[in-house]
DSSP file (Angstrom, degrees, kcal/mol; ACC not computed):
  #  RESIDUE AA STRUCTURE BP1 BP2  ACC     N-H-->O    O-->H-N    N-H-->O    O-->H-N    TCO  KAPPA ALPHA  PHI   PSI    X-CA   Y-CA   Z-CA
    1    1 A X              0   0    0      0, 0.0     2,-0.2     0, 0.0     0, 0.0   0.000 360.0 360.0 360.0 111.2    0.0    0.0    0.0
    2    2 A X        -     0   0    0      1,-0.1     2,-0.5     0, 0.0     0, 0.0  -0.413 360.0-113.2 -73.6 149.6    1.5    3.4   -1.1
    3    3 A X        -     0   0    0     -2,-0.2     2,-0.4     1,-0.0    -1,-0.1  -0.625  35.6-178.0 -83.2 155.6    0.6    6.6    0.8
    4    4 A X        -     0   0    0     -2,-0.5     2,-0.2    48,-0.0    -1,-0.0  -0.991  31.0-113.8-144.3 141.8   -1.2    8.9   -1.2
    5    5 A X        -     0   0    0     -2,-0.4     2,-0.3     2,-0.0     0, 0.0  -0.625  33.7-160.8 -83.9 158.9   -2.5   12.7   -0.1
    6    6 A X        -     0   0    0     -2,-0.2     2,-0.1     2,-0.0    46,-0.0  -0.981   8.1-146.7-142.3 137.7   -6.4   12.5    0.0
    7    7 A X        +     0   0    0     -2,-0.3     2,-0.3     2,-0.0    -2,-0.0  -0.369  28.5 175.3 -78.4  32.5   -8.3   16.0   -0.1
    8    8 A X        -     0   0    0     -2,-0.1     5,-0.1     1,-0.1    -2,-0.0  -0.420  17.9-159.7-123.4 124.2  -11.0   15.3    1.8
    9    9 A X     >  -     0   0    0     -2,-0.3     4,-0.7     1,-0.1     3,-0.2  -0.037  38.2 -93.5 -91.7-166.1  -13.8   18.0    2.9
   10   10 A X  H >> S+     0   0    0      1,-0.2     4,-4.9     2,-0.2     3,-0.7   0.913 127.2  50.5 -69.3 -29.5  -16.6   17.9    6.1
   11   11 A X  H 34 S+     0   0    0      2,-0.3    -1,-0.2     1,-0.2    -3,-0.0   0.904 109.1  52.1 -79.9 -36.7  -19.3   16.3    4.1
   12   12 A X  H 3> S+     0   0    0     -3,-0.2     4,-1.4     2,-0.2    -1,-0.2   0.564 114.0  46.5 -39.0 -35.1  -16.7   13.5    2.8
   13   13 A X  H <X S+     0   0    0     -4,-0.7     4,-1.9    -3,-0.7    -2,-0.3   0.833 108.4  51.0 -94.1 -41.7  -15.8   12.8    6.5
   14   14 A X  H  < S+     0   0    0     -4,-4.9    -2,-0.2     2,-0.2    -3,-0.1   0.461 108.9  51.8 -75.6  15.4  -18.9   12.7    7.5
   15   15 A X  H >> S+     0   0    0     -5,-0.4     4,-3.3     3,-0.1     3,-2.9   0.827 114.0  46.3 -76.9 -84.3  -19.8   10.1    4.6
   16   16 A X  H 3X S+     0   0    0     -4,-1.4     4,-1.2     1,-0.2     5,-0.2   0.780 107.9  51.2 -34.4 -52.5  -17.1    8.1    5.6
   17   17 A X  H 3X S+     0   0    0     -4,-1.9     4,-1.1     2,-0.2    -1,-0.2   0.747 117.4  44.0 -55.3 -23.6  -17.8    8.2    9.7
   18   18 A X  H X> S+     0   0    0     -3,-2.9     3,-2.6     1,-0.2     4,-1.3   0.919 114.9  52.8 -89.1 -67.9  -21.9    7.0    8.8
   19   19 A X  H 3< S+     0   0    0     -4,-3.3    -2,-0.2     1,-0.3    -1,-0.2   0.594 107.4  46.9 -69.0 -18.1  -20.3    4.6    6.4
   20   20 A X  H 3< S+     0   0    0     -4,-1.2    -1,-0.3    -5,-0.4     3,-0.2   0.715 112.5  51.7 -94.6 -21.6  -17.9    3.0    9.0
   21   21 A X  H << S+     0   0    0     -3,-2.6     2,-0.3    -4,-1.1    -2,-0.2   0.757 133.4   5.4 -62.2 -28.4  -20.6    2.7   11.4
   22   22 A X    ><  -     0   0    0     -4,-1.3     3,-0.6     1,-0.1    -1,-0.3  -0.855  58.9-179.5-165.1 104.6  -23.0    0.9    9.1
   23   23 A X  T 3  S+     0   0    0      1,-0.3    -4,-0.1    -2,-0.3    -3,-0.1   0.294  87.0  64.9-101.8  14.4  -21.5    0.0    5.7
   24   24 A X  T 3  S+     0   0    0     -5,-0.0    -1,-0.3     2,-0.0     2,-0.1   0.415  76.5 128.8 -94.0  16.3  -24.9   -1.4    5.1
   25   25 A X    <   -     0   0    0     -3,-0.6     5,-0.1     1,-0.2     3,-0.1  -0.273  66.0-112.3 -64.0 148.8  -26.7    2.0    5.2
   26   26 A X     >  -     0   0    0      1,-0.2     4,-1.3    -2,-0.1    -1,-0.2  -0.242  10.8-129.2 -81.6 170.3  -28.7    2.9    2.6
   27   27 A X  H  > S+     0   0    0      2,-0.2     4,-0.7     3,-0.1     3,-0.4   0.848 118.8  55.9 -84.3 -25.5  -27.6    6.1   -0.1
   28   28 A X  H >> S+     0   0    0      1,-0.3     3,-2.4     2,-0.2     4,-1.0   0.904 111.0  41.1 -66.1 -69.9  -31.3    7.2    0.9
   29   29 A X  H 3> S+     0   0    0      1,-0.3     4,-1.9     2,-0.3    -1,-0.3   0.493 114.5  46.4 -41.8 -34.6  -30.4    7.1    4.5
   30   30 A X  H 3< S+     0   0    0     -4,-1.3     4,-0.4    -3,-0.4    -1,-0.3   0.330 111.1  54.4 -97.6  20.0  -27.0    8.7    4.3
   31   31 A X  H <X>S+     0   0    0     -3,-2.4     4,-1.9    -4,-0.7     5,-1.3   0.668 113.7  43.1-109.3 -47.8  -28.8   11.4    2.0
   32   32 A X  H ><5S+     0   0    0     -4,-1.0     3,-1.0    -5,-0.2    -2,-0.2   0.996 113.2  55.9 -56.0 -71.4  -31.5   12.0    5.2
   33   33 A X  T 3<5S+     0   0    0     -4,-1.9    -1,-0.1     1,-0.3    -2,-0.1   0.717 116.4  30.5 -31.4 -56.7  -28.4   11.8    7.4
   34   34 A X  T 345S-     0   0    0     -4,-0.4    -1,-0.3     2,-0.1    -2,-0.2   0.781 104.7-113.6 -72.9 -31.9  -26.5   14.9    5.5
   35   35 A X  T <<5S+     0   0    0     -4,-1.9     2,-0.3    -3,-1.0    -3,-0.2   0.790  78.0 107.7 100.4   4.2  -29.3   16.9    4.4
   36   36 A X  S   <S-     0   0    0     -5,-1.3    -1,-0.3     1,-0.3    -2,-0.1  -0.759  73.0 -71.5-141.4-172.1  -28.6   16.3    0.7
   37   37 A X        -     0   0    0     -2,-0.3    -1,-0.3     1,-0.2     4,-0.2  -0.051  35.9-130.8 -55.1 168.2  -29.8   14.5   -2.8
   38   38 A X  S >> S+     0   0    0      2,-0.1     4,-2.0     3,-0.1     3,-1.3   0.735 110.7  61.3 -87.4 -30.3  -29.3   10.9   -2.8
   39   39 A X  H 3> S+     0   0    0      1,-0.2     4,-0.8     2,-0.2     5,-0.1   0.955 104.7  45.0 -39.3 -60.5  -27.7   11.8   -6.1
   40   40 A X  H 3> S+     0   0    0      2,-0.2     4,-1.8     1,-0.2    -1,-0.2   0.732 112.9  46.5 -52.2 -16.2  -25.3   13.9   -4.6
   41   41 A X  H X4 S+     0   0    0     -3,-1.3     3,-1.1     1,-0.3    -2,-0.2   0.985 115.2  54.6 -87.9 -45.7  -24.3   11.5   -1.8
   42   42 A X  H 3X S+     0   0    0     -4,-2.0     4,-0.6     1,-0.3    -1,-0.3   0.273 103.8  48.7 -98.3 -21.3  -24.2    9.0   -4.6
   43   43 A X  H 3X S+     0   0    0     -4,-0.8     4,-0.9     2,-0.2    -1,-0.3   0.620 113.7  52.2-108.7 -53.4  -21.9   10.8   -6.7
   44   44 A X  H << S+     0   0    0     -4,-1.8    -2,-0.2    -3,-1.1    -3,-0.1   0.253 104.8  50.3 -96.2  22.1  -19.8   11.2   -3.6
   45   45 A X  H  > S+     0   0    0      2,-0.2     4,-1.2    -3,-0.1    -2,-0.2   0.605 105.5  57.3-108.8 -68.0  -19.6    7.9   -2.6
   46   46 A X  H  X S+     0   0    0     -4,-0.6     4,-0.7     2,-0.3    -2,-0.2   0.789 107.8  50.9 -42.4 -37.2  -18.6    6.9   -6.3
   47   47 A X  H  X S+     0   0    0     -4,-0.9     4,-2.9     1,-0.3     6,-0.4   0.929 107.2  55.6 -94.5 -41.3  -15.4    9.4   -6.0
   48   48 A X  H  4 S+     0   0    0      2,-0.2     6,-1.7    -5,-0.1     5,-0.4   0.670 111.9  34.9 -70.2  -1.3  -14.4    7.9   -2.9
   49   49 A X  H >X S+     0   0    0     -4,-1.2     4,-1.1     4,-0.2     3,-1.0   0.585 114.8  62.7 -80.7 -92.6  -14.1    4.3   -3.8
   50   50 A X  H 3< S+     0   0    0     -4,-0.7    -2,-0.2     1,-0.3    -3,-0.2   0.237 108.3  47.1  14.2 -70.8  -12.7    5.9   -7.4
   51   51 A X  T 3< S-     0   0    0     -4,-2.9    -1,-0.3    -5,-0.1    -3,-0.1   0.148 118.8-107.3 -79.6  19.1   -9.8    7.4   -5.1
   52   52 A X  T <4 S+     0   0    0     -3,-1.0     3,-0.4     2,-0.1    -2,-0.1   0.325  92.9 102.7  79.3  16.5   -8.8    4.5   -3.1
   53   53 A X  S  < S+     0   0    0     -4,-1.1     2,-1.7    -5,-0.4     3,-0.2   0.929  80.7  50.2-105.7 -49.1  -10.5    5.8    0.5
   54   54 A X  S    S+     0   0    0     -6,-1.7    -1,-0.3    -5,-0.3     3,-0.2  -0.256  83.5 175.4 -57.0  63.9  -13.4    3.7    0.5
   55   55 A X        -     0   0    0     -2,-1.7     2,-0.2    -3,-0.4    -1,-0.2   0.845  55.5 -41.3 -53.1 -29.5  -11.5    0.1   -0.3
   56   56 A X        -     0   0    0     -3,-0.2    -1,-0.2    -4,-0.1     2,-0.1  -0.678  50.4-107.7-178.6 141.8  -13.8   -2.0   -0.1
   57   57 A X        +     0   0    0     -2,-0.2     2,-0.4    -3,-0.2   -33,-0.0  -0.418  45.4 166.9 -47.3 136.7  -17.5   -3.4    2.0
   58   58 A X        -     0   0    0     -2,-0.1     2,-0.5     2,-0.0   -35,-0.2  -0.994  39.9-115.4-162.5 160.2  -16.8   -6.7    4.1
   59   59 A X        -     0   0    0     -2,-0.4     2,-1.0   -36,-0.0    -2,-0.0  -0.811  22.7-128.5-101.1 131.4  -18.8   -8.4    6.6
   60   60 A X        -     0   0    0     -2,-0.5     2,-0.2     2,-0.0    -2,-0.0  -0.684  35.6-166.0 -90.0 105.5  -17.0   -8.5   10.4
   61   61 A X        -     0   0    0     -2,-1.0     2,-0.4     5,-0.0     3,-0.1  -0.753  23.6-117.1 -79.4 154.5  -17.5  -12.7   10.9
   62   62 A X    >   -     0   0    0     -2,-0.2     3,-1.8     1,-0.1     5,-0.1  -0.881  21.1-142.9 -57.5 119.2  -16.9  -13.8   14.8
   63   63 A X  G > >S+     0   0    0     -2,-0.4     3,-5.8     1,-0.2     5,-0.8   0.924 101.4  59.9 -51.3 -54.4  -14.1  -15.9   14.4
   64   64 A X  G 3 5S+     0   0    0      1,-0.3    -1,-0.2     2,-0.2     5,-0.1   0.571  92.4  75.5 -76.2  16.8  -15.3  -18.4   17.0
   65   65 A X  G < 5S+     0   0    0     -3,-1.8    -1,-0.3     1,-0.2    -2,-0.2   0.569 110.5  30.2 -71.7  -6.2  -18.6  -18.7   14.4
   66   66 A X  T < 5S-     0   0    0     -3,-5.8    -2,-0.2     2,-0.2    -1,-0.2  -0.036 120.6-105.5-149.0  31.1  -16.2  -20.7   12.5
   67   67 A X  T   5S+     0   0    0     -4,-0.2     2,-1.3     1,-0.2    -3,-0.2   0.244  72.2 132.7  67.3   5.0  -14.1  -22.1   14.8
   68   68 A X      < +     0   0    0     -5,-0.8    48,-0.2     1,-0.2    -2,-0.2  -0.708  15.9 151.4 -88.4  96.0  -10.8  -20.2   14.5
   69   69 A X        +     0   0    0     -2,-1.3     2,-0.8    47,-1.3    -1,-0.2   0.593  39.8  87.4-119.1  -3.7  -10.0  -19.4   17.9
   70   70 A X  B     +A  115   0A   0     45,-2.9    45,-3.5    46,-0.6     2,-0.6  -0.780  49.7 176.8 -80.8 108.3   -6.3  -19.2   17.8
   71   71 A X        +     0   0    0     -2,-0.8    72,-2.6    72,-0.2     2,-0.3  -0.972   2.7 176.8-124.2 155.2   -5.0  -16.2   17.0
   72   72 A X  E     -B  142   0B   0     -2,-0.6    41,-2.2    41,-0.4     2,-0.2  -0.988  30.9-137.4-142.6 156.6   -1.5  -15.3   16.9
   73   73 A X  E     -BC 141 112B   0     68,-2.9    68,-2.0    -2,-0.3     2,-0.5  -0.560  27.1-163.0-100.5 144.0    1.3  -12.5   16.1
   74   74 A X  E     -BC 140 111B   0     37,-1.4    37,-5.2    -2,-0.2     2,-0.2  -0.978   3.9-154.7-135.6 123.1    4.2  -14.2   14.3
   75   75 A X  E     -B  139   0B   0     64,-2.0    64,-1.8    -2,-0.5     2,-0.2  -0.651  26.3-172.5 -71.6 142.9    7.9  -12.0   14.2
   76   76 A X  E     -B  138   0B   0     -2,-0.2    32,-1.3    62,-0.2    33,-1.1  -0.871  25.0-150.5-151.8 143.7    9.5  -13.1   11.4
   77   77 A X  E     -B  137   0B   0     60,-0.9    60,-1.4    -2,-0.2    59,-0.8  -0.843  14.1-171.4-119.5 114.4   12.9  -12.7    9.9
   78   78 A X  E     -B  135   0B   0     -2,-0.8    57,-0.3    57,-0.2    55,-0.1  -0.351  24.4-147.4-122.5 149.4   13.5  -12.8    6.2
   79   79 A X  S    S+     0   0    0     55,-2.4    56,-0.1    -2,-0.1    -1,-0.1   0.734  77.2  97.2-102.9 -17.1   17.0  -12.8    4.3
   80   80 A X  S    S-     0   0    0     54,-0.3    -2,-0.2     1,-0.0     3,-0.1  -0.617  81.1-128.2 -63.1 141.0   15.3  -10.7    1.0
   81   81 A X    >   -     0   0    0      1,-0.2     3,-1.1    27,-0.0     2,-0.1   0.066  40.7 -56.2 -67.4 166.9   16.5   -6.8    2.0
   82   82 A X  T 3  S+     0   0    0      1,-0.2    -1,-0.2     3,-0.1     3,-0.1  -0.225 126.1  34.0 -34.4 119.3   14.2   -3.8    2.2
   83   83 A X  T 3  S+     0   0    0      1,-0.2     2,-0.5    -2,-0.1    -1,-0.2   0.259  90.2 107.4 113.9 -34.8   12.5   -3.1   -0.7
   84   84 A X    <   +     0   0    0     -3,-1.1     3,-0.4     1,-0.1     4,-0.3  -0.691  38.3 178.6 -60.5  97.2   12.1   -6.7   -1.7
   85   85 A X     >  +     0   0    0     -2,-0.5     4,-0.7     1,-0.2    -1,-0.1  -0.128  48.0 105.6-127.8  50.3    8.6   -7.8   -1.1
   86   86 A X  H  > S+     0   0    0     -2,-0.2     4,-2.8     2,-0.2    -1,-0.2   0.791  92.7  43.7 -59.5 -52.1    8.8  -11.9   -2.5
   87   87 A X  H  > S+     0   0    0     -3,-0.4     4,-2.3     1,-0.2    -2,-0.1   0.934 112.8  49.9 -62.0 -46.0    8.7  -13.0    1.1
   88   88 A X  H  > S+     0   0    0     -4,-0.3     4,-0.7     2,-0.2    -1,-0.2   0.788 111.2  47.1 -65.6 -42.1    6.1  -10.6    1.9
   89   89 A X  H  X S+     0   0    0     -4,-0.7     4,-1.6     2,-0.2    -1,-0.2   0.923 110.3  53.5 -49.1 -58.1    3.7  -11.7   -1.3
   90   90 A X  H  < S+     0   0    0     -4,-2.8    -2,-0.2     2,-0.2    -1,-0.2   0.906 111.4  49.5 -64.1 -48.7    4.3  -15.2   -0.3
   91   91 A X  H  < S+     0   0    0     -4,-2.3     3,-0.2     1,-0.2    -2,-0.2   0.777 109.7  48.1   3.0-133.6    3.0  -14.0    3.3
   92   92 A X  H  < S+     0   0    0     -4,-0.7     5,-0.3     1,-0.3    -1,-0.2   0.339 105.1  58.1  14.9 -61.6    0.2  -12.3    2.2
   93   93 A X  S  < S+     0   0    0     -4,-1.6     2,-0.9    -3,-0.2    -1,-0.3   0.481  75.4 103.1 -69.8  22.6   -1.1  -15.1    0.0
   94   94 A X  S >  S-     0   0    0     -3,-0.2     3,-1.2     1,-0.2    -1,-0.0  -0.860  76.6-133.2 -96.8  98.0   -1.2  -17.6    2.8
   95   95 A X  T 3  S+     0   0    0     -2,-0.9    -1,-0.2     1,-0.2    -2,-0.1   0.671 103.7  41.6 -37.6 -30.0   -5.4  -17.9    3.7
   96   96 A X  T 3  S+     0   0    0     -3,-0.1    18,-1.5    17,-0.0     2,-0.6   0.218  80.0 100.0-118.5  33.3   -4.7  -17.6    7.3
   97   97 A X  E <   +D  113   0B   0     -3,-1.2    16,-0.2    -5,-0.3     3,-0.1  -0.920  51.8 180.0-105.1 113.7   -2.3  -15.1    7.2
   98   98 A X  E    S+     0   0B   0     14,-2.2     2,-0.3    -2,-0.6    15,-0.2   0.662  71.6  12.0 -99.9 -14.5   -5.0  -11.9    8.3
   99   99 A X  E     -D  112   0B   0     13,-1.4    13,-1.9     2,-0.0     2,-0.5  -0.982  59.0-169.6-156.8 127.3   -2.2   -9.0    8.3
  100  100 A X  E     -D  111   0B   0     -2,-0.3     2,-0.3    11,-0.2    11,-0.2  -0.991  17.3-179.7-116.9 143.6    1.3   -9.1    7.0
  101  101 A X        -     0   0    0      9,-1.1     2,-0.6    -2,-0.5     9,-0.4  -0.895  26.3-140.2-125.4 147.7    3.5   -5.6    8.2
  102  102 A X        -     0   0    0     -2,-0.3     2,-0.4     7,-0.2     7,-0.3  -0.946  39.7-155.1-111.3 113.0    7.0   -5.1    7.3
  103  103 A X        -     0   0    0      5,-1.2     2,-0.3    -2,-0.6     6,-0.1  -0.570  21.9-108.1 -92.1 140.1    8.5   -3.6   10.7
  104  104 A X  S    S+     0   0    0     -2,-0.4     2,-0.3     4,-0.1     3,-0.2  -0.353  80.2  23.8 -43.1 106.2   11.0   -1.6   12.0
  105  105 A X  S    S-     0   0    0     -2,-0.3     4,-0.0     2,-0.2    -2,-0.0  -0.969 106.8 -15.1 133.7-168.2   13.8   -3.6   14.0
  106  106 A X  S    S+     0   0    0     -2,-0.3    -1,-0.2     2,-0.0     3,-0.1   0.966 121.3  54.2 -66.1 -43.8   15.4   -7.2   14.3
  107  107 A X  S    S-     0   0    0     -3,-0.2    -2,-0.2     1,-0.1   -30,-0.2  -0.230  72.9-146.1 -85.7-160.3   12.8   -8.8   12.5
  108  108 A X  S    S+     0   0    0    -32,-1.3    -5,-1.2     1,-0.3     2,-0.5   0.636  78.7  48.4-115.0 -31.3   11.5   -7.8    8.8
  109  109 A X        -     0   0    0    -33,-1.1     2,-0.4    -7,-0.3    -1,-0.3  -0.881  43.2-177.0-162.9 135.7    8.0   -8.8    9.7
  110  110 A X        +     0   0    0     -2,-0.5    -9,-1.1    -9,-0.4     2,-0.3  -0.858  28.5 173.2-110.0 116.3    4.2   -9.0   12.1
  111  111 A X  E     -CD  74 100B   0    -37,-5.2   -37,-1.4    -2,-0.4     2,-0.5  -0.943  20.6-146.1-122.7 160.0    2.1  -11.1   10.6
  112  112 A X  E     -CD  73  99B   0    -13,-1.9   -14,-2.2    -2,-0.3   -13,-1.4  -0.896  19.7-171.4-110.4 160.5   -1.3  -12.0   12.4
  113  113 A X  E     - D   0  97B   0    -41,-2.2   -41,-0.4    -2,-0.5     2,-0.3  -0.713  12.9-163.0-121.1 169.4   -2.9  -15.5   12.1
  114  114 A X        +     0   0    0    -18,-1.5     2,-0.4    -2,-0.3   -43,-0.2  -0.932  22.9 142.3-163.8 131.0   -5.6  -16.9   12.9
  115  115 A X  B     -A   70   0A   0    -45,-3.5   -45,-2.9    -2,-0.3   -46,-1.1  -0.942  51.2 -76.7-166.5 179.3   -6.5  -20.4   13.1
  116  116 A X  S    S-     0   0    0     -2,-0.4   -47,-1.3   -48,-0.2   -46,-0.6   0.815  91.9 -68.1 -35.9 -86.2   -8.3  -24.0   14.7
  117  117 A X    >>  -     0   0    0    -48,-0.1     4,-2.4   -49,-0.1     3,-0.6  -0.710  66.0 -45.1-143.7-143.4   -6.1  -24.2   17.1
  118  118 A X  H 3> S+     0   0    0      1,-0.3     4,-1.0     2,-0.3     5,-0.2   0.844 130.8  45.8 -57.4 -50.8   -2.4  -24.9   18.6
  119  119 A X  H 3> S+     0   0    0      2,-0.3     4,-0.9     1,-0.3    -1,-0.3   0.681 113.9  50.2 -88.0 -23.8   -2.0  -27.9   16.4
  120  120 A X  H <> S+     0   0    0     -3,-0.6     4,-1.2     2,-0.2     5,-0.3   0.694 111.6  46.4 -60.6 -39.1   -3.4  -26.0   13.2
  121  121 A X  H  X S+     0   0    0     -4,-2.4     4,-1.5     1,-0.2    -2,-0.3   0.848 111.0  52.2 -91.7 -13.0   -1.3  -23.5   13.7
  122  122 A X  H  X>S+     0   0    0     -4,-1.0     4,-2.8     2,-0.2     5,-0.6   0.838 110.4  49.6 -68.2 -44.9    1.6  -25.9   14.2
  123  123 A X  H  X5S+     0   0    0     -4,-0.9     4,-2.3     1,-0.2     5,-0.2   0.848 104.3  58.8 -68.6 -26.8    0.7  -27.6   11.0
  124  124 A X  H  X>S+     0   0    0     -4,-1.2     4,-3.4     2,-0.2     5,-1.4   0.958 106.5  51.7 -80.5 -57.8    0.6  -24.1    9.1
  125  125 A X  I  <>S+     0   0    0     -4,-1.5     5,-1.3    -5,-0.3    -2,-0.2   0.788 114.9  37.3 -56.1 -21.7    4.2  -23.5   10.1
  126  126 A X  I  <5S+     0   0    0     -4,-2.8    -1,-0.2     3,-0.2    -2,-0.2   0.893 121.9  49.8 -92.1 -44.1    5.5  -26.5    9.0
  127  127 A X  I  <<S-     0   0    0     -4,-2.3    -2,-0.2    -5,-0.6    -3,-0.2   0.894 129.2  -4.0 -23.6 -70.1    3.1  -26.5    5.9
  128  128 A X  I  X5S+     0   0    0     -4,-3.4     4,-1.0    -5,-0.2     3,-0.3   0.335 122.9  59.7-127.8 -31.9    3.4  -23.4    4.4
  129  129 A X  I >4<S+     0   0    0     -5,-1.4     3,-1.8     1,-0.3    -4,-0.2   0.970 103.1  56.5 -79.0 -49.5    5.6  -21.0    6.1
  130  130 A X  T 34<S+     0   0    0     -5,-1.3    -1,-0.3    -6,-0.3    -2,-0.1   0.483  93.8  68.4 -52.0  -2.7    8.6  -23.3    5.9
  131  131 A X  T 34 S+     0   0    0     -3,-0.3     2,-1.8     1,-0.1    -1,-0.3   0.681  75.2 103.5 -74.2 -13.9    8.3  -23.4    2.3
  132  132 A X    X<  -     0   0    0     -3,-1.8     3,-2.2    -4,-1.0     2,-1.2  -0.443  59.1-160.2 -75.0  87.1    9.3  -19.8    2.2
  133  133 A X  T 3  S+     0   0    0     -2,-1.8    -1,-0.2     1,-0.3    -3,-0.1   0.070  81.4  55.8 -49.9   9.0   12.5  -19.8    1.1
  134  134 A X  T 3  S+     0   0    0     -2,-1.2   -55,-2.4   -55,-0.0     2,-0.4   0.281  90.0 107.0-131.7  -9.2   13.8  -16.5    2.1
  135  135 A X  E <   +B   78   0B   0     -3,-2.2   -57,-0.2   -57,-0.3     3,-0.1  -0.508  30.4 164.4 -79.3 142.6   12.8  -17.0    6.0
  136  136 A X  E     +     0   0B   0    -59,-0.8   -58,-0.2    -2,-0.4    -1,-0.2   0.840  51.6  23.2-117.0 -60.2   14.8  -17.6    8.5
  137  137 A X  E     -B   77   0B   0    -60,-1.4   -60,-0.9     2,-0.0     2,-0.5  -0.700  53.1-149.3-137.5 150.8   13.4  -17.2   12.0
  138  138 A X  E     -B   76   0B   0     -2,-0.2     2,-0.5   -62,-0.2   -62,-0.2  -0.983  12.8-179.9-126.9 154.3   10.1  -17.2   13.9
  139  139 A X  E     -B   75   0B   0    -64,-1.8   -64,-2.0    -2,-0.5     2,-0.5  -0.973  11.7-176.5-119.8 107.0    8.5  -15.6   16.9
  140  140 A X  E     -B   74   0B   0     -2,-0.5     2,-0.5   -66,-0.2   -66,-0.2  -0.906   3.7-174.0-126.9 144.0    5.1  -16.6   17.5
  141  141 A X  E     -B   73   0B   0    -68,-2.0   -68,-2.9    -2,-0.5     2,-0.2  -0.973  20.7-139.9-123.3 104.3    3.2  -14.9   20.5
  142  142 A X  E     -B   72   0B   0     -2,-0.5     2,-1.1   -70,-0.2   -70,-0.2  -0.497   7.3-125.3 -78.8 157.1   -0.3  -16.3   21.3
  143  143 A X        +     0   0    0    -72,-2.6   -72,-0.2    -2,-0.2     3,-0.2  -0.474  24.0 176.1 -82.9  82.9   -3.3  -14.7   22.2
  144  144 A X  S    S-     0   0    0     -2,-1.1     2,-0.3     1,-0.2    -1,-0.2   0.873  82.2  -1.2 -63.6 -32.2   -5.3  -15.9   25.7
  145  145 A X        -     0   0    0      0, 0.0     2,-0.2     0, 0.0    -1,-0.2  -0.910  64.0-141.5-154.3 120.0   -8.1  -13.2   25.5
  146  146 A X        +     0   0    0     -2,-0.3     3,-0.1    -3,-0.2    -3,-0.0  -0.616  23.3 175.3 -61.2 119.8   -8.8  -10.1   22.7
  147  147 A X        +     0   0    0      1,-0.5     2,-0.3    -2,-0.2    -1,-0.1   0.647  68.9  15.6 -96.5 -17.0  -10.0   -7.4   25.0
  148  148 A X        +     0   0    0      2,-0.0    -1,-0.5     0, 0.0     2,-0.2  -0.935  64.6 156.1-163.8 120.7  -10.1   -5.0   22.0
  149  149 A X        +     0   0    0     -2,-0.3     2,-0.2    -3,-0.1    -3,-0.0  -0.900   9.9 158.9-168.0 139.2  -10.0   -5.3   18.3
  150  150 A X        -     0   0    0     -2,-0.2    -2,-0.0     2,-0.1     0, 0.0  -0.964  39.9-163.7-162.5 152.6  -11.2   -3.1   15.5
  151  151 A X        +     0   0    0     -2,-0.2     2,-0.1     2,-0.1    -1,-0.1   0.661  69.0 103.3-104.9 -31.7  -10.8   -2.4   12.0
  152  152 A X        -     0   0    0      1,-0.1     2,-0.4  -132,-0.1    -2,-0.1  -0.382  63.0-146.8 -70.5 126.9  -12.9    1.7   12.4
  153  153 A X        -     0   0    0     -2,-0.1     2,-0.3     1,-0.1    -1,-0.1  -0.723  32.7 -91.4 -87.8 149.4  -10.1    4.3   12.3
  154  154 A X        -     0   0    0     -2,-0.4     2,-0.4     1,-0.0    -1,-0.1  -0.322  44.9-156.0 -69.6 120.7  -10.7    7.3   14.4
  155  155 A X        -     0   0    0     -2,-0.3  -142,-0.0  -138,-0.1    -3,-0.0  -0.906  25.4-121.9-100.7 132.5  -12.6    9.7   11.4
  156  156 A X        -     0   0    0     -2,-0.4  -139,-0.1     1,-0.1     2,-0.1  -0.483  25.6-115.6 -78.5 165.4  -11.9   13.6   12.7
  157  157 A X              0   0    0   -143,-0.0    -1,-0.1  -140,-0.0  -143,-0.0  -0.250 360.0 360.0 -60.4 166.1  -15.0   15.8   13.3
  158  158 A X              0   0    0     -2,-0.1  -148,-0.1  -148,-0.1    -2,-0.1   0.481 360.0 360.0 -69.1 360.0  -15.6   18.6   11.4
């Protein structure tokens, strides 16, 4: 993900803020909500996906609906350099791989998992993550209890 500057005026943040509360809200509803056409809202909904700050709609599943109740942070330390992002691709493409970071530090990378349990996630490291030829090292730090986890970034007021 490259940074990009984003212009973005009150009526645009306050799009966004309804729309991160409820991305099921209707355009009629976020058209009551502003004060304006549904055309307009509709129009300005269209230029924010268009300009990469709306990325995408997704449904938030409970993991333990689907039985994935192990999650864990994995350090990991990669011999590919800065800049290189084969390890990281290979990451990424891994289904139970939820976040890959390249960080600042001894390792190269925090990736989060999520899986069955201890013996699934054993089975994933040996699986798939040792095939990745440019790794070297792991860390993995499991999770006993989430008190607090969220996707909603803090949207400013106007």
């Amino acid at each position: 993900m490259t940074e990009t500057e984003f212009t973005l005026d009150k009526v645009d943040l306050h799009i966004l803020r309804l729309m991160q509360e409820n991305a099921r809200i209707s355009n009629a509803d976020l058209a009551r909500e502003l004060g304006m056409a549904p055309s307009g809202v509709l129009e300005r909904v269209k230029k924010l996906e268009q300009k990469g700050v709306i990325l995408q709609y997704t449904a938030h599943i409970n993991p333990n609906a689907l039985q994935q109740k192990l999650l864990a942070f994995i350090f990991m330390k990669a011999a590919d350099g800065p800049g290189c992002n084969d390890t990281a691709k290979m990451l990424a493409g891994i289904p139970e791989v939820q976040e890959v970071h390249h960080i600042a530090g001894e390792d190269c990378y925090l990736v989060k998992v999520r899986t069955y349990d201890s013996s699934t996630l054993m089975s994933l490291m040996r699986g798939k993550f040792s095939k990745i030829p440019n790794l070297l090292s792991t860390r993995t730090t499991i999770v006993l209890e989430t008190v607090k986890e969220q996707q909603q970034l803090v949207i400013p007021e106007e």
